[in-house]
C-alpha positions in Angstrom: 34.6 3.7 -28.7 32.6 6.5 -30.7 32.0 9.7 -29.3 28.5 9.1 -29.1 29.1 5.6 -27.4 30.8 7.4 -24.6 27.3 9.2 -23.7 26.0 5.6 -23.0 25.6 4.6 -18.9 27.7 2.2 -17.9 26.5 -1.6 -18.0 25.6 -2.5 -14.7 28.6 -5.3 -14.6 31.6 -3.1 -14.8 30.2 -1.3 -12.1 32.8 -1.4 -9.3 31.7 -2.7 -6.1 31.1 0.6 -4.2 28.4 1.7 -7.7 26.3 -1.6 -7.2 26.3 -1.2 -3.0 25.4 2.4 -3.4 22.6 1.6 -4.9 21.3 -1.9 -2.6 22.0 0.8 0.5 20.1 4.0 -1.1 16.4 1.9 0.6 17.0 -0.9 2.9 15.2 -2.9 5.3 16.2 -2.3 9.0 15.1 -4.2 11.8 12.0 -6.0 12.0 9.5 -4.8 14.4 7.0 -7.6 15.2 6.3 -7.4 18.9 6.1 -10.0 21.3 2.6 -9.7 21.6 -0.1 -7.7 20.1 -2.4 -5.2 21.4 -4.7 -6.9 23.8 -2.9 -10.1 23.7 -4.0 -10.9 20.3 -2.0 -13.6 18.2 -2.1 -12.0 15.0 -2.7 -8.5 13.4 -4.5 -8.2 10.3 -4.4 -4.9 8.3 -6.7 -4.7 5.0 -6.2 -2.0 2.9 -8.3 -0.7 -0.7 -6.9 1.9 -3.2 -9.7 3.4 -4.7 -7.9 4.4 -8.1 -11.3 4.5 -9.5 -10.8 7.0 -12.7 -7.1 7.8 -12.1 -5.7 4.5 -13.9 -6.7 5.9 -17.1 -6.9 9.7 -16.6 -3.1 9.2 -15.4 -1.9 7.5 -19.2 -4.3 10.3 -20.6 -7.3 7.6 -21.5 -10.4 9.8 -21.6 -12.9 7.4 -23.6 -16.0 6.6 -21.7 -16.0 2.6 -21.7 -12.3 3.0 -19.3 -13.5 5.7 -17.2 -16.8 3.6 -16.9 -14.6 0.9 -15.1 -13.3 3.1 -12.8 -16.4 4.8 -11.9 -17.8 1.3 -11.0 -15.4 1.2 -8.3 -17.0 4.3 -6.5 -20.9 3.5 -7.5 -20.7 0.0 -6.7 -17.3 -1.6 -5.2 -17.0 1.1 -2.1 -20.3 0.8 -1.1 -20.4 -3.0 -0.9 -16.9 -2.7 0.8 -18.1 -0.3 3.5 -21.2 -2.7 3.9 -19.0 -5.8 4.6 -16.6 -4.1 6.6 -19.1 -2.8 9.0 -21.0 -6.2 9.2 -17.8 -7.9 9.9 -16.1 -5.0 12.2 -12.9 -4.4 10.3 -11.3 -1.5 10.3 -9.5 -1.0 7.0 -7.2 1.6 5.5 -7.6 3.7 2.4 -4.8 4.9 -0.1 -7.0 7.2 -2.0 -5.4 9.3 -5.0 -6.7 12.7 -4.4 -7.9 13.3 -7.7 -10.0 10.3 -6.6 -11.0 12.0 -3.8 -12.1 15.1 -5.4 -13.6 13.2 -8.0 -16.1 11.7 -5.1 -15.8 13.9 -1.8 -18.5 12.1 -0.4 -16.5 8.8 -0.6 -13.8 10.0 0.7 -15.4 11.6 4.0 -17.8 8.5 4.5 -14.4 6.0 4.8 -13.1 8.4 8.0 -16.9 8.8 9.3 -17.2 4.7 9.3 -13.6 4.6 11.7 -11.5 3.9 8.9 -8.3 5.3 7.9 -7.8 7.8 4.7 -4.3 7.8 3.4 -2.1 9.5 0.5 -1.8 7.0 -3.1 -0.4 10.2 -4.9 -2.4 13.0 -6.9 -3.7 11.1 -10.3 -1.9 7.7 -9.6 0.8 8.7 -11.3 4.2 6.8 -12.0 6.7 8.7 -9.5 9.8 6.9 -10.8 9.5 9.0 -13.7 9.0 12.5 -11.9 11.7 14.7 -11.1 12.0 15.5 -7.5 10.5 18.8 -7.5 7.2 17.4 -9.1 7.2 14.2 -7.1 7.2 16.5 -3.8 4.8 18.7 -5.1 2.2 16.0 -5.6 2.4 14.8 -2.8 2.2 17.8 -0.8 -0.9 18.5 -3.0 -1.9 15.2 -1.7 -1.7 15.8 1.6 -3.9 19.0 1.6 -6.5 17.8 -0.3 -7.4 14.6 2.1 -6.9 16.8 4.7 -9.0 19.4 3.3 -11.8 17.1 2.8 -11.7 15.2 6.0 -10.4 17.5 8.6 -7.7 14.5 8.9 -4.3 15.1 8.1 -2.8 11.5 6.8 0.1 10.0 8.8 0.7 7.0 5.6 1.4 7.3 2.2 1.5 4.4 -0.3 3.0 5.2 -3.8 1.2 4.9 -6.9 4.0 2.8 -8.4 4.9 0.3 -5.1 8.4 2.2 -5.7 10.6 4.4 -4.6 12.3 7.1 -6.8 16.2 8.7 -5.7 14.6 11.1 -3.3 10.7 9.8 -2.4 12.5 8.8 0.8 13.7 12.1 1.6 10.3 13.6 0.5 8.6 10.9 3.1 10.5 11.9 5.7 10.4 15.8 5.4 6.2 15.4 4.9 6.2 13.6 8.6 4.7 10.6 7.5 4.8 8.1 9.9 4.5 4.9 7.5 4.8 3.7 4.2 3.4 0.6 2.8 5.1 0.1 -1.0 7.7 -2.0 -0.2 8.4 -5.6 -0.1 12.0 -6.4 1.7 9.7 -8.6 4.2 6.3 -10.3 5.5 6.8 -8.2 9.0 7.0 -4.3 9.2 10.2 -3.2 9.3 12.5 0.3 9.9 13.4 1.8 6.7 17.0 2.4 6.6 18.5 5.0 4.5 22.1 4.6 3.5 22.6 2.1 6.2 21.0 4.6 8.6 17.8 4.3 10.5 14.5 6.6 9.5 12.6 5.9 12.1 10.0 5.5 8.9 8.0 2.7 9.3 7.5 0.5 6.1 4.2 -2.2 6.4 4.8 -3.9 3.4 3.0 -5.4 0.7 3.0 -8.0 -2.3 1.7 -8.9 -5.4 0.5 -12.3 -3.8 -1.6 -10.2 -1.3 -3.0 -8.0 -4.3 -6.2 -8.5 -6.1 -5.3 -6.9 -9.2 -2.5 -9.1 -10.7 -5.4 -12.1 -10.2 -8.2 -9.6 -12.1 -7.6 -7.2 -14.0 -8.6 -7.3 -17.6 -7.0 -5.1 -20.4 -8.5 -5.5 -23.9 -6.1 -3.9 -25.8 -3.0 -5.6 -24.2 -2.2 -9.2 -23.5 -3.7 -8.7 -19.5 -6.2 -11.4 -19.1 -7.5 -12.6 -15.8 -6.2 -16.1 -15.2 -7.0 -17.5 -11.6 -10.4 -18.6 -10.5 -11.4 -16.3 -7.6 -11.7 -19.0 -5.5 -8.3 -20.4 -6.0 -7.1 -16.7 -4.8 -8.8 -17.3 -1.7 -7.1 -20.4 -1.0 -3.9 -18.4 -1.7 -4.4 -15.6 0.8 -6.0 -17.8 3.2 -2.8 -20.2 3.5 -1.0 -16.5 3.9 -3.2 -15.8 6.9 -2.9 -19.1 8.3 1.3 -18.8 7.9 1.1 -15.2 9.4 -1.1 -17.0 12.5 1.1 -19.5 13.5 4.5 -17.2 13.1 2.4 -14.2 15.0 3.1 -11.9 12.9 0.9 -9.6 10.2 -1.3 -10.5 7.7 -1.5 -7.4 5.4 -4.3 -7.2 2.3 -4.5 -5.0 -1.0 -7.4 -4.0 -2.6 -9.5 -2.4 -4.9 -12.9 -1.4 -5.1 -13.2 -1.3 -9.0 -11.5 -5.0 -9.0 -12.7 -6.8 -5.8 -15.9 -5.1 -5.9 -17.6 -7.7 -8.2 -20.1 -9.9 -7.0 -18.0 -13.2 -8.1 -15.2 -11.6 -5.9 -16.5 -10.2 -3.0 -17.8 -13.4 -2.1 -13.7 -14.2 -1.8 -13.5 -11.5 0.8 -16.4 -12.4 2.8 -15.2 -15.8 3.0 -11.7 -15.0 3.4 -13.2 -12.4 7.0 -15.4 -15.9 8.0 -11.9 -17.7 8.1 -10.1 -15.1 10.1 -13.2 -14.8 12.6 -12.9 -18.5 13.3 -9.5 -17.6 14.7 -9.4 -16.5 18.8 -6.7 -14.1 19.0 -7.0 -11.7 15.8 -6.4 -7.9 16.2 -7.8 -6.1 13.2 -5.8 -3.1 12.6 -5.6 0.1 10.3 -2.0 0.1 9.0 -1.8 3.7 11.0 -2.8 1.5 14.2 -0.5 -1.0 13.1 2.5 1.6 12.6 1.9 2.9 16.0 1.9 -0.7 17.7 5.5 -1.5 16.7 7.6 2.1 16.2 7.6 2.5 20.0 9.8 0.0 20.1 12.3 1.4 17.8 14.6 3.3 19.9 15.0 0.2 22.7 16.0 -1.7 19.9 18.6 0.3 18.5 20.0 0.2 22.4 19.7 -3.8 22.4 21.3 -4.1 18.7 24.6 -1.9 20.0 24.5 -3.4 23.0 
C-alpha cells in the first residue's frame, strides 16, 4: 500500500464488528409509545405538518436568480394562505417547521400560524444541509433558530425538524442540551418512538416521518436536473389515504408533510381537501399538533422503562 493509500478510510467491510455496531447504536429507536387510547377516547391521532422553505431552498445552494426565488415566494403569497383557509374550515390544528430565515423573510406569516392555534417549530436557519456542518456551526444555527421564532412569536419552540431528515455525529447531543421536547426527522417507525442514544434512553421523543407521507418527492420540479414530477395528484391521495386507513385500524398515528410552495397549487390542494373529507368521515379521529402529540405519549416513558426491567 502507498503512503497516500494509507490516508484513505477504511472500506466499510473490514470494519470489525464493534466499528459497524458503533455506528447502528450512535441513533436508535427505543420503545414505541403508542398509548392504549388516545386523548378523549379517540381511535386514531392525526398530526399534519407544512415546512414553509419558501426562499430558503435556493438561497441555501446560493441560487439568487429571480425565476427560483419566485417559486419560493409563491409558497408565502399563495400556498400559506390557502393552507390556513382550509385548516380553519376543516378545524385542524397543524404544525409548522419554519426555517427562520423564512420567518424573517415573512414575520407576518410566521405570527399568523401561532395566532390561528397552530404550532411554530424550528427547520434550521436557511434550510441548510446539517450533515455537512461542523458541530459548533450546527449548534449555533440552531440556537439562532430558536431565538428568532421565539423572538417573533413570544413562543419558544419545544420541536425541531432538521433541514436534511438527518442526524449529524452530535445533532442529538445539540437536541438534547436545546430542551427540545420532540423531533420529527427520523424514520425507524410508523409510531413515535424514544430516541435511544448509544443504547441509552433520551427521553427525546422522535414523531417520525417518510417520504411516502411527503408531497415533495410526488411534485417537485427541477429544470435543470433530471427532477420531474411523475404521479398524478390524485394517485397520491389514494396513497396517503390507504396510510390513514392502515394507521385507523392499527390505532396508531397518521403523520403528514407538507409544503406550502408544493401543495399549495390549485391541482393539489384539492388532494388535501379531499384527503381532510376522508378522515372526517371517520368517528374517533384526534387531530393533533406534533407538540400535542409528543406530550400524549412521553408521560408514559418512565412506567415503561419500570415494565421493560421488570
Amino acid at each position: 500500500m502507498s503512503e497516500s493509500d494509507s490516508t484513505l478510510p477504511t472500506p466499510s467491510w473490514q470494519w470489525p464488528e464493534s466499528e459497524w455496531r458503533r455506528h447502528i447504536d450512535a441513533v436508535r429507536a427505543g420503545q414505541r409509545l403508542t398509548p392504549t387510547q388516545w386523548p378523549g377516547g379517540a381511535r386514531v391521532a392525526v398530526a399534519v405538518s407544512f415546512d414553509p422553505d419558501h426562499e430558503t431552498i435556493p438561497l441555501r445552494d446560493g441560487e439568487t436568480s429571480p425565476g427560483r426565488l419566485a417559486q419560493g415566494e409563491y409558497g408565502a403569497r399563495v400556498g400559506a394562505p390557502r393552507i390556513l383557509a382550509l385548516l380553519e374550515k376543516y378545524s385542524v390544528p397543524a404544525t409548522f417547521f419554519m426555517p427562520a430565515v423564512s420567518a424573517l423573510l415573512h414575520p407576518d406569516e410566521a405570527r399568523a400560524y401561532t395566532v390561528h392555534g397552530h404550532e411554530l417549530a424550528v427547520h434550521g436557519w436557511i434550510h441548510e444541509r446539517n450533515m455537512l456542518l461542523s458541530a459548533a456551526d450546527e449548534r449555533d444555527l440552531v440556537e439562532r433558530s430558536v431565538d428568532t421564532l421565539t423572538q417573533l412569536t413570544g413562543q419558544r419552540p419545544v420541536g425541531v425538524r432538521t433541514p436534511s431528515w438527518d442526524f449529524s455525529p452530535t445533532t442529538l447531543e445539540t437536541f438534547l442540551g436545546l430542551g427540545f421536547t420532540y423531533d420529527s426527522s427520523l424514520m425507524a417507525d410508523d409510531e413515535p418512538y424514544e430516541i435511544l442514544a448509544a443504547g441509552e434512553p433520551t427521553g427525546l421523543v422522535e414523531i417520525p416521518v417518510d417520504w411516502i407521507r411527503d408531497d415533495a418527492p410526488y411534485f417537485t420540479m427541477d429544470r435543470y436536473g433530471s427532477v420531474r414530477p411523475y404521479t398524478r395528484p390524485r394517485d397520491v391521495l389514494e396513497i396517503w389515504v390507504d396510510e390513514f386507513d392502515a394507521a385507523y385500524r392499527e390505532g396508531g398515528v397518521f403523520q403528514l408533510t407538507l409544503h406550502p410552495h408544493v401543495i399549495g397549487h390549485r391541482s393539489r390542494l384539492v388532494v388535501l381537501r379531499e384527503l381532510l373529507d376522508h378522515i372526517a368521515a371517520h368517528p374517533g379521529v384526534w387531530y393533533a399538533t406534533h407538540a400535542q402529540l409528543a406530550e400524549a405519549v412521553r408521560h408514559d416513558i418512565p412506567s415503561r422503562r419500570t415494565e421493560s426491567r421488570a
